[in-house]
MDTraj code that builds the backbone (N, CA, C; nanometers):
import mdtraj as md
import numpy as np

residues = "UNK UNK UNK UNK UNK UNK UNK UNK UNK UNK UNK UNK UNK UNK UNK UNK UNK UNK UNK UNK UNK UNK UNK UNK UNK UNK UNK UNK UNK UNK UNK UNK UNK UNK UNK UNK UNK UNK UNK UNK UNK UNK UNK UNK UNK UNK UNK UNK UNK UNK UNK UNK UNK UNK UNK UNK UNK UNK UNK UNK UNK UNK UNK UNK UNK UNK UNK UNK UNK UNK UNK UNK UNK UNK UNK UNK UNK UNK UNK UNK UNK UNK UNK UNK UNK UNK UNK UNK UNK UNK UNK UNK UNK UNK UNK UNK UNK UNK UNK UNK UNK UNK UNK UNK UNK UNK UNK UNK UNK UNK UNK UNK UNK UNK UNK UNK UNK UNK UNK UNK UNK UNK UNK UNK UNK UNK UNK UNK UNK UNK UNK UNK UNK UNK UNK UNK UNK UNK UNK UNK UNK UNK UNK UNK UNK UNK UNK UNK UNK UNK UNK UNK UNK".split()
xyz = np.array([
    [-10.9029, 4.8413, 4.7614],
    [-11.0397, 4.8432, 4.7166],
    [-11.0485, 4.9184, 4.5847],
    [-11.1352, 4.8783, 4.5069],
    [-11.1498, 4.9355, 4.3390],
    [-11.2730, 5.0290, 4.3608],
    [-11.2374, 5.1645, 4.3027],
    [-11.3727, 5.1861, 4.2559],
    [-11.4557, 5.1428, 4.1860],
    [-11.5749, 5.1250, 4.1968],
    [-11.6849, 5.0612, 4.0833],
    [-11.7132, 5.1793, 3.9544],
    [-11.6749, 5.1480, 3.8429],
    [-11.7449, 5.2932, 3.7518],
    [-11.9092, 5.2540, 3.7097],
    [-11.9381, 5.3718, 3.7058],
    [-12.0792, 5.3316, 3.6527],
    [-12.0536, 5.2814, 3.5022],
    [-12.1694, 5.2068, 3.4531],
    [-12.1785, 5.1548, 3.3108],
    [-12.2786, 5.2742, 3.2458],
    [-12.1893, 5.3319, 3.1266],
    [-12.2909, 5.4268, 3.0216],
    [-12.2582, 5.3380, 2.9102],
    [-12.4164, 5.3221, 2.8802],
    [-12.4437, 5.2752, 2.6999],
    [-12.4778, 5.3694, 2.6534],
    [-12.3776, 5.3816, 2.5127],
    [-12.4682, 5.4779, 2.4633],
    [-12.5407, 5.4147, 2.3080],
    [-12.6466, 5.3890, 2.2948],
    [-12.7171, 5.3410, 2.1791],
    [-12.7218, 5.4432, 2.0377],
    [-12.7737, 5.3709, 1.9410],
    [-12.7478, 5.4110, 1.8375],
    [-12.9472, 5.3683, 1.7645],
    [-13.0150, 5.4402, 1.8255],
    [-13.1854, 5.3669, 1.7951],
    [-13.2121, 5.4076, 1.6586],
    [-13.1274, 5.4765, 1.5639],
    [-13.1715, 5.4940, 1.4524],
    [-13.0975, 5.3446, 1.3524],
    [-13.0432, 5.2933, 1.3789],
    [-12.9873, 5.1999, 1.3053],
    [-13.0778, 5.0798, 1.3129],
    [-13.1487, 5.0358, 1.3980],
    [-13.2139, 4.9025, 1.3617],
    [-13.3480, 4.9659, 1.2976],
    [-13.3805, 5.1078, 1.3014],
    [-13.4471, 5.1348, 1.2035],
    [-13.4611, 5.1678, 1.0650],
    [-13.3047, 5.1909, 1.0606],
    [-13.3104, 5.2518, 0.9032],
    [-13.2090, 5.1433, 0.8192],
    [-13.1585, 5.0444, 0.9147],
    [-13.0862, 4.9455, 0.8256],
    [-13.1513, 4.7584, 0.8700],
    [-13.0960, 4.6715, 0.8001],
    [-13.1328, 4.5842, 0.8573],
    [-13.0057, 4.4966, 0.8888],
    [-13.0082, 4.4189, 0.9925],
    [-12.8737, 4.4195, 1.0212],
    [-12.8258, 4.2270, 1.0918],
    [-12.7160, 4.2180, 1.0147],
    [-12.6684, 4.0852, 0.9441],
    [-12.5576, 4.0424, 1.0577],
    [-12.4594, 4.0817, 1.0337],
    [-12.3236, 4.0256, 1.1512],
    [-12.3342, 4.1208, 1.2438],
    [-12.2764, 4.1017, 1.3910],
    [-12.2386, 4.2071, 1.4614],
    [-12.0785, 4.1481, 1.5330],
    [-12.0270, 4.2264, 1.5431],
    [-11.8443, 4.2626, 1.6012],
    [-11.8581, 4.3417, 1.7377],
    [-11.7900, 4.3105, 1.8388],
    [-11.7288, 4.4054, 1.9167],
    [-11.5508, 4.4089, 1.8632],
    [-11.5566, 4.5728, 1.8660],
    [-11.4017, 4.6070, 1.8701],
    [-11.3728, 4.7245, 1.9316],
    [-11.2726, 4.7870, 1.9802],
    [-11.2103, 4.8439, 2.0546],
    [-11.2343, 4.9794, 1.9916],
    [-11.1881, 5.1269, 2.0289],
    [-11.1774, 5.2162, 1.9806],
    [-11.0491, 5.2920, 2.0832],
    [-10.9966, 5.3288, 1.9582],
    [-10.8848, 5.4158, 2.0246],
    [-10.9459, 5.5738, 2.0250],
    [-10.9393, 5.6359, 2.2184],
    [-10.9601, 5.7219, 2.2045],
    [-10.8263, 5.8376, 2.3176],
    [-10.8992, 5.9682, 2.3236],
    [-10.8137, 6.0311, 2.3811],
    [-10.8465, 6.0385, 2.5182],
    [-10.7727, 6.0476, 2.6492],
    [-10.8290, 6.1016, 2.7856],
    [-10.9903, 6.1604, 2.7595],
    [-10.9746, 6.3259, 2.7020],
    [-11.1329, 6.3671, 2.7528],
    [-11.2191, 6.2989, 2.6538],
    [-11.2097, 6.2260, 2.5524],
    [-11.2931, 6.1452, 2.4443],
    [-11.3614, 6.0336, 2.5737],
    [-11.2444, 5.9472, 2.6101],
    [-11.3352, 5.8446, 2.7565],
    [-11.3768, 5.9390, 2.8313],
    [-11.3454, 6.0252, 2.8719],
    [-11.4092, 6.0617, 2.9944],
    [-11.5708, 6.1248, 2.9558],
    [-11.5780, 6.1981, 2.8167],
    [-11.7013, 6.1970, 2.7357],
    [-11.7803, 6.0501, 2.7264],
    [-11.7384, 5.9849, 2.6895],
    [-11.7801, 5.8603, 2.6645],
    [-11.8226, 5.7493, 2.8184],
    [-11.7875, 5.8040, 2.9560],
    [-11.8112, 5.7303, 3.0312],
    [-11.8838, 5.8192, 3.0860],
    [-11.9241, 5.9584, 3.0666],
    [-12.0600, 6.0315, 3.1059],
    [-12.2042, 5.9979, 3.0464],
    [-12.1709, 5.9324, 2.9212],
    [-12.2652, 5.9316, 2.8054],
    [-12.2917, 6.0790, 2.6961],
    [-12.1874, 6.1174, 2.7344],
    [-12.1991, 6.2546, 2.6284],
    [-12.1195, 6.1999, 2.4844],
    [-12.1928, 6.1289, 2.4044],
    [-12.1516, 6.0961, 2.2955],
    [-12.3160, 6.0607, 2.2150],
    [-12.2680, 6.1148, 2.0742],
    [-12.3974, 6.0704, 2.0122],
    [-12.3447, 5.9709, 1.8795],
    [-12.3719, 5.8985, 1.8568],
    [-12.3682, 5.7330, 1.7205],
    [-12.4634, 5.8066, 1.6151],
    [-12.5531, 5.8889, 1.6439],
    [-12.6791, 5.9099, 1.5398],
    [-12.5828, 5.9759, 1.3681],
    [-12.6278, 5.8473, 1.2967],
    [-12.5421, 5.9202, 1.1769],
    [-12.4074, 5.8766, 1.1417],
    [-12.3957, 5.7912, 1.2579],
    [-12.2304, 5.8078, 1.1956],
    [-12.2331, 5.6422, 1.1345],
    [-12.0765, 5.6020, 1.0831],
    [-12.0941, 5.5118, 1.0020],
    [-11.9406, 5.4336, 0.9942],
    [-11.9226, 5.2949, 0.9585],
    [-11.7328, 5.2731, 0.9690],
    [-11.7004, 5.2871, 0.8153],
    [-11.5618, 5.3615, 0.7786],
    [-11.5184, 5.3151, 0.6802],
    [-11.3980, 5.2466, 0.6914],
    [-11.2994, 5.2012, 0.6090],
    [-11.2000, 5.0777, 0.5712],
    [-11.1076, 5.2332, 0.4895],
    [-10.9824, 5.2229, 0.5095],
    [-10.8556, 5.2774, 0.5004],
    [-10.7371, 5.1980, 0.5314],
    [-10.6874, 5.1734, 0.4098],
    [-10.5604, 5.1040, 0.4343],
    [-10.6016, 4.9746, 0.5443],
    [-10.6693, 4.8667, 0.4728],
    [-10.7328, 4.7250, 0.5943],
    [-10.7149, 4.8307, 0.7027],
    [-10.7601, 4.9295, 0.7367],
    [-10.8054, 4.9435, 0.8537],
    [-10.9448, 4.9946, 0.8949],
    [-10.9849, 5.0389, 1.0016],
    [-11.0984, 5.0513, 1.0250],
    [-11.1412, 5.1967, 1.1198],
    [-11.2336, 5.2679, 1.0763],
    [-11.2394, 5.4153, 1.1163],
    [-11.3943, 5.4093, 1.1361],
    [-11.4178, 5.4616, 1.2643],
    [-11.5322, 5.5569, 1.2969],
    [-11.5428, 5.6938, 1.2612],
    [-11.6360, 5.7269, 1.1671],
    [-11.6839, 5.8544, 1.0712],
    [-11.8118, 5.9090, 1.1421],
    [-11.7917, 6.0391, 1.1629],
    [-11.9444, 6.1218, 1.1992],
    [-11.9197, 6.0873, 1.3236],
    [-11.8942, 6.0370, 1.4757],
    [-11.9700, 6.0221, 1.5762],
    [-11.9528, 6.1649, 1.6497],
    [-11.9738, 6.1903, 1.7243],
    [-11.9918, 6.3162, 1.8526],
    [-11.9490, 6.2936, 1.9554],
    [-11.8432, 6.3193, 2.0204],
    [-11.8323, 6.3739, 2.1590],
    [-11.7803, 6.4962, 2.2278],
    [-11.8766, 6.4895, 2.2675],
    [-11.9139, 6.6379, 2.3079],
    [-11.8012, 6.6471, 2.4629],
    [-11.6692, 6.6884, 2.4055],
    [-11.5440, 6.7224, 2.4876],
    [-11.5409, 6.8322, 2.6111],
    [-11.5507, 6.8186, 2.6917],
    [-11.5254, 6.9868, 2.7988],
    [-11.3815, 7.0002, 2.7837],
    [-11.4139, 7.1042, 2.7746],
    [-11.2840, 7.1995, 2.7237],
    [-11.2695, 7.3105, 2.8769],
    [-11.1188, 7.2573, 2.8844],
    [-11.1141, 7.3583, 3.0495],
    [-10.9731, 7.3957, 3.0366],
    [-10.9884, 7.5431, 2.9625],
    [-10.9023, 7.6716, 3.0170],
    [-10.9302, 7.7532, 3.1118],
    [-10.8314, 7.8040, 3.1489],
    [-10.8108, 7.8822, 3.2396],
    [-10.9310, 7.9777, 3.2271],
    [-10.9859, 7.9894, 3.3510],
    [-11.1325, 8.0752, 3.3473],
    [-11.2246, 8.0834, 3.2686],
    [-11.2805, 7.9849, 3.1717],
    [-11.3918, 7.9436, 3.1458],
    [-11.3857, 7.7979, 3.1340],
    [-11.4998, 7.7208, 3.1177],
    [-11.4925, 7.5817, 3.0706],
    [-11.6361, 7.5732, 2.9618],
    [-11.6345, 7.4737, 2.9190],
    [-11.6885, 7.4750, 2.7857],
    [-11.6966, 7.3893, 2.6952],
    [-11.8103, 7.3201, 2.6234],
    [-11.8491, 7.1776, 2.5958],
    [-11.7844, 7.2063, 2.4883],
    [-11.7407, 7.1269, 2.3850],
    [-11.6508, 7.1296, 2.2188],
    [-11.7336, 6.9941, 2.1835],
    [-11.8061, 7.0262, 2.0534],
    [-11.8421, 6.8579, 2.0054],
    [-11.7298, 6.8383, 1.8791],
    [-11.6324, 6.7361, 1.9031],
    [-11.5771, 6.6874, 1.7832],
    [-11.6209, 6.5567, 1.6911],
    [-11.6130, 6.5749, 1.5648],
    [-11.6126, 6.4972, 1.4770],
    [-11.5253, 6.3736, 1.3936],
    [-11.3945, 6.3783, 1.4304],
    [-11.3301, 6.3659, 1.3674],
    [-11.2975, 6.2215, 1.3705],
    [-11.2596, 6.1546, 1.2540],
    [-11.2516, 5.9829, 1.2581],
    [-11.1824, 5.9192, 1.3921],
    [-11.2047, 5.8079, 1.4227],
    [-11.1399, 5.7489, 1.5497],
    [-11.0830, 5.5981, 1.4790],
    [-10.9992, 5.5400, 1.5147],
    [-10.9816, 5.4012, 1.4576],
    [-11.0387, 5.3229, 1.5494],
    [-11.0650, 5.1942, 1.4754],
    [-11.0880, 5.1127, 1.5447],
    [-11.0107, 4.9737, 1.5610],
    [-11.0160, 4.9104, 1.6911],
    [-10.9324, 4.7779, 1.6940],
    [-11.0335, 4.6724, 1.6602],
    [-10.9679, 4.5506, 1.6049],
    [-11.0366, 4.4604, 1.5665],
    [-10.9260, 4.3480, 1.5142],
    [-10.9943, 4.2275, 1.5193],
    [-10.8625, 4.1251, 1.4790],
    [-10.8988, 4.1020, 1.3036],
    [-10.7611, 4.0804, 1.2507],
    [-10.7185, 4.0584, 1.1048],
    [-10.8713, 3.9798, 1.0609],
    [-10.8907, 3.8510, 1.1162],
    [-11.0135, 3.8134, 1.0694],
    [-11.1221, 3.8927, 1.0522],
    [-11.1581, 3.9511, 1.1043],
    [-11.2952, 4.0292, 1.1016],
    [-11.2675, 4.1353, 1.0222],
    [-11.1732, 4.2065, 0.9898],
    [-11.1679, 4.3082, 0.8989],
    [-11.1943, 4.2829, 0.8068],
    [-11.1165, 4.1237, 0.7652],
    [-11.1452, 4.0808, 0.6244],
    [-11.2455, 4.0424, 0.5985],
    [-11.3587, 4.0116, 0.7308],
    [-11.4650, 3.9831, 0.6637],
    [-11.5737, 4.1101, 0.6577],
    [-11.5384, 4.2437, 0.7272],
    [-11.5889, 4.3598, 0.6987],
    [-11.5958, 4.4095, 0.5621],
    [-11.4357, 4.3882, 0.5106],
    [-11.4206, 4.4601, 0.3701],
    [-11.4726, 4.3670, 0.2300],
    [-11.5209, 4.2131, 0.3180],
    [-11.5974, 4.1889, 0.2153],
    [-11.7362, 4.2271, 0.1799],
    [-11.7760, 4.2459, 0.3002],
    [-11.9011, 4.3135, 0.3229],
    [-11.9343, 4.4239, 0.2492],
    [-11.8321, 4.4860, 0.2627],
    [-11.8010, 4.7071, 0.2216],
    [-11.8107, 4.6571, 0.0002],
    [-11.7336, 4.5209, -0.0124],
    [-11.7058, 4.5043, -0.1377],
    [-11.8354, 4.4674, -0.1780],
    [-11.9077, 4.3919, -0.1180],
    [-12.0905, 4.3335, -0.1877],
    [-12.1665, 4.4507, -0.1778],
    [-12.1148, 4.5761, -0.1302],
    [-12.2256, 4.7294, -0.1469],
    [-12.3022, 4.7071, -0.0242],
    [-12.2390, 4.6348, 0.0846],
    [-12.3360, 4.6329, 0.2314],
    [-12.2590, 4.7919, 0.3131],
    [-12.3182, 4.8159, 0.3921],
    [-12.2554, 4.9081, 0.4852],
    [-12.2442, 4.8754, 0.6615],
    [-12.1165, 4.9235, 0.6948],
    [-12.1278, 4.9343, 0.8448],
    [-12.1393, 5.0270, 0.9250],
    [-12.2383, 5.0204, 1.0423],
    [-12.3431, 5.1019, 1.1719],
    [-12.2674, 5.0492, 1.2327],
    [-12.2218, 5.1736, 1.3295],
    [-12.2180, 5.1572, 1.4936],
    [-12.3597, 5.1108, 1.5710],
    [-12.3315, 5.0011, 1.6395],
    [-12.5124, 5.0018, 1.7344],
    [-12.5278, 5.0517, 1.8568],
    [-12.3704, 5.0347, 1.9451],
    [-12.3798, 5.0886, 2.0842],
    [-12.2311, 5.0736, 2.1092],
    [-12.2061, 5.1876, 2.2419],
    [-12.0967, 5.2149, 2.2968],
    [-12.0736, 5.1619, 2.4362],
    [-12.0038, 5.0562, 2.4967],
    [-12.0350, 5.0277, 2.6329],
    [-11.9000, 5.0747, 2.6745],
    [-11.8887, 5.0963, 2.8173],
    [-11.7888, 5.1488, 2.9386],
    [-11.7697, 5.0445, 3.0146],
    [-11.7874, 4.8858, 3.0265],
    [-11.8798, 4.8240, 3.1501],
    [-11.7052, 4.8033, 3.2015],
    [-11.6071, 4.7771, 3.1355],
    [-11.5027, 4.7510, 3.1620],
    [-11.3618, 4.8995, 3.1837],
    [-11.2458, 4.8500, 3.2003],
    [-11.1647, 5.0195, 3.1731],
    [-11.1739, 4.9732, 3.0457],
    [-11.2492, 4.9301, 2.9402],
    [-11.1616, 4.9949, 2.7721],
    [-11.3320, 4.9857, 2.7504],
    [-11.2880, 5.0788, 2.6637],
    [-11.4174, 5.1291, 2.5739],
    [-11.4443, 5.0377, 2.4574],
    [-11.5714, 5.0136, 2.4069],
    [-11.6333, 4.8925, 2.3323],
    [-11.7366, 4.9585, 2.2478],
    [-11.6932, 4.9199, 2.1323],
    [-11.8029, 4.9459, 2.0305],
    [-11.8719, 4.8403, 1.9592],
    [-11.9470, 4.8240, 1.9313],
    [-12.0589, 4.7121, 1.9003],
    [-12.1004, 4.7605, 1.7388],
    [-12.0553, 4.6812, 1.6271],
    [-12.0659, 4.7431, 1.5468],
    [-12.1506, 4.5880, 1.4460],
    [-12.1695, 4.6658, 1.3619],
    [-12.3281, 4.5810, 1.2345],
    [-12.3002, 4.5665, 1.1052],
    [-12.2930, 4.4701, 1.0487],
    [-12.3094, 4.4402, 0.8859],
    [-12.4405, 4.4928, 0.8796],
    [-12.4820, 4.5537, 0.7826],
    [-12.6012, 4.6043, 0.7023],
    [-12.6115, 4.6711, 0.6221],
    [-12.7958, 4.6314, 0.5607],
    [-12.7924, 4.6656, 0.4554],
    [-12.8982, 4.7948, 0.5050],
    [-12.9515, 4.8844, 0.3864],
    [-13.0222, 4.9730, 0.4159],
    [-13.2003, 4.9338, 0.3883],
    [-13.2716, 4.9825, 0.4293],
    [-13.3912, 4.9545, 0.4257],
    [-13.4583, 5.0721, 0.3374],
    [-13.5716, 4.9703, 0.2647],
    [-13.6195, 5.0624, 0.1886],
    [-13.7449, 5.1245, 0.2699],
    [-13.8289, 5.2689, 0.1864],
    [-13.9301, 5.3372, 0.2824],
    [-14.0527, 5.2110, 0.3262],
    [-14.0557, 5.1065, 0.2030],
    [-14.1595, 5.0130, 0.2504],
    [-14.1272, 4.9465, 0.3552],
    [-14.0232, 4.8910, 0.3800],
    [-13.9534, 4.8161, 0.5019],
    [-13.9791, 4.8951, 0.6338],
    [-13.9423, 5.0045, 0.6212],
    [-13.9666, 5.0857, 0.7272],
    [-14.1172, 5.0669, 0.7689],
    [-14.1988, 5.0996, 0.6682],
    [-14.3619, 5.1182, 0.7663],
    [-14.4136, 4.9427, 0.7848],
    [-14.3494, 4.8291, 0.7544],
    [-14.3381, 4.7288, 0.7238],
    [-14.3233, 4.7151, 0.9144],
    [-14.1646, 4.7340, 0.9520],
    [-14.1286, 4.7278, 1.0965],
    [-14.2663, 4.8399, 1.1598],
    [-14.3164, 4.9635, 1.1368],
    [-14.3584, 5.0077, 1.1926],
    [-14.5044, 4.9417, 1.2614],
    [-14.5547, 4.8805, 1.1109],
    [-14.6697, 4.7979, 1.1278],
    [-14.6553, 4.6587, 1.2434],
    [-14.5807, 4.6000, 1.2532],
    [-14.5332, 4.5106, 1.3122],
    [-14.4951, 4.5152, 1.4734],
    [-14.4585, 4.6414, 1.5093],
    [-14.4173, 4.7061, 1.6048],
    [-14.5841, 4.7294, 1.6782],
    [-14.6362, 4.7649, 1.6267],
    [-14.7731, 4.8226, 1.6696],
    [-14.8426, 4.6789, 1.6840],
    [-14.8514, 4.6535, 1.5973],
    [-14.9219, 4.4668, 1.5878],
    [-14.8861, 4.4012, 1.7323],
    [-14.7687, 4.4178, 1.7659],
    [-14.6887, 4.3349, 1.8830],
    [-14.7176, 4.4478, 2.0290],
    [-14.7115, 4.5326, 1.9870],
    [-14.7571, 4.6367, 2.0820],
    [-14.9061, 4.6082, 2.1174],
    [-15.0067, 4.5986, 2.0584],
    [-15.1295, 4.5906, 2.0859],
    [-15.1314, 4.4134, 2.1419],
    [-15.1307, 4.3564, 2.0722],
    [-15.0956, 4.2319, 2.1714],
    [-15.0997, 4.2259, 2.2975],
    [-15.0079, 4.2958, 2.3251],
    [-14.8992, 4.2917, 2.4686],
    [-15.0464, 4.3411, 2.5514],
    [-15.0736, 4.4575, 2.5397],
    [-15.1756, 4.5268, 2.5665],
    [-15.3052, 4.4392, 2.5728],
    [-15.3358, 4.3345, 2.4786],
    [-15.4634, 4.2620, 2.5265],
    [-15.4247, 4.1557, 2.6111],
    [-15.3009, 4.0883, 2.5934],
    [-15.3244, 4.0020, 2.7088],
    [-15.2339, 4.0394, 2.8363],
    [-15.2112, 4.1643, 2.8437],
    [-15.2188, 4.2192, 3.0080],
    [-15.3495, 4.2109, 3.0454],
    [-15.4515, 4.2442, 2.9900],
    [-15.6012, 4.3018, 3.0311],
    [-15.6741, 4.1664, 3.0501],
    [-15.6260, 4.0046, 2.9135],
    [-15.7030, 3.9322, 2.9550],
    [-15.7233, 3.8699, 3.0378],
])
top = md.Topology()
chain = top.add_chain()
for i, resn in enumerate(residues, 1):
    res = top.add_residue(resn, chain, resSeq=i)
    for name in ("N", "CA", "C"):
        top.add_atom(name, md.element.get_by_symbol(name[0]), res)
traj = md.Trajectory(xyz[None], top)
């Protein structure tokens, strides 16, 4: 009999706000023991972080996971920073670094567990300007109030 693991997403809600967003990829991330085991609690934060390209390859910059750290008689959360690579097939890189070459940028959007390997869900985009922003905000509310009149009608 298998254990069932629970599924942690962990989202990234600042990105469909502050970018607008064109292709999306799943690819792999190489991590360490307590990095998954962070990552299948949901103790990881996406807010901020971003991919860059090294040598055709591919790196997660900025993310957070917030590591327990267990020595001998204390234990103790550690948030690290530090780049992670990512897996992905030859095709898609190349069409990342064309992306990175037209001045687009790539967002992480979400982290799933649903399987044993860890999955990152990652975004072509561009950035949004402050008008765009109250643009979605307006729109958001528009669709929001909607919703709201025809529950009532």
């Amino acid at each position: 009999m298998t254990k069932k693991q629970p599924e942690a997403s962990i989202l990234n809600r600042r990105a469909h706000y502050d970018y607008d967003l064109r292709e999306e990829f799943n690819v792999g991330i190489i991590l360490s023991g307590k990095e998954v085991k962070a990552a299948r609690s949901g103790q990881v934060s996406l807010k901020g972080s971003y991919v860059t390209v090294h040598n055709n390859e591919l790196w997660l910059t900025n993310a957070s996971f917030s590591v327990l750290n267990t020595e001998p008689g204390k234990t103790t959360r550690v948030v690290e920073t530090s780049p992670r690579k990512l897996l992905a097939n030859k095709k898609e890189i190349d069409q990342i670094i064309a992306a990175k070459d037209q001045g687009l940028t790539v967002v992480p959007l979400s982290m799933t567990t649903r399987t044993r390997f860890v999955k990152l869900k990652i975004a072509i985009a561009k950035g949004k300007k402050k008008y765009d922003k109250r643009e979605t905000i307006k729109q958001r509310d528009i669709e929001r109030e909607n919703k709201r009149i025809a529950k009532y009608s």
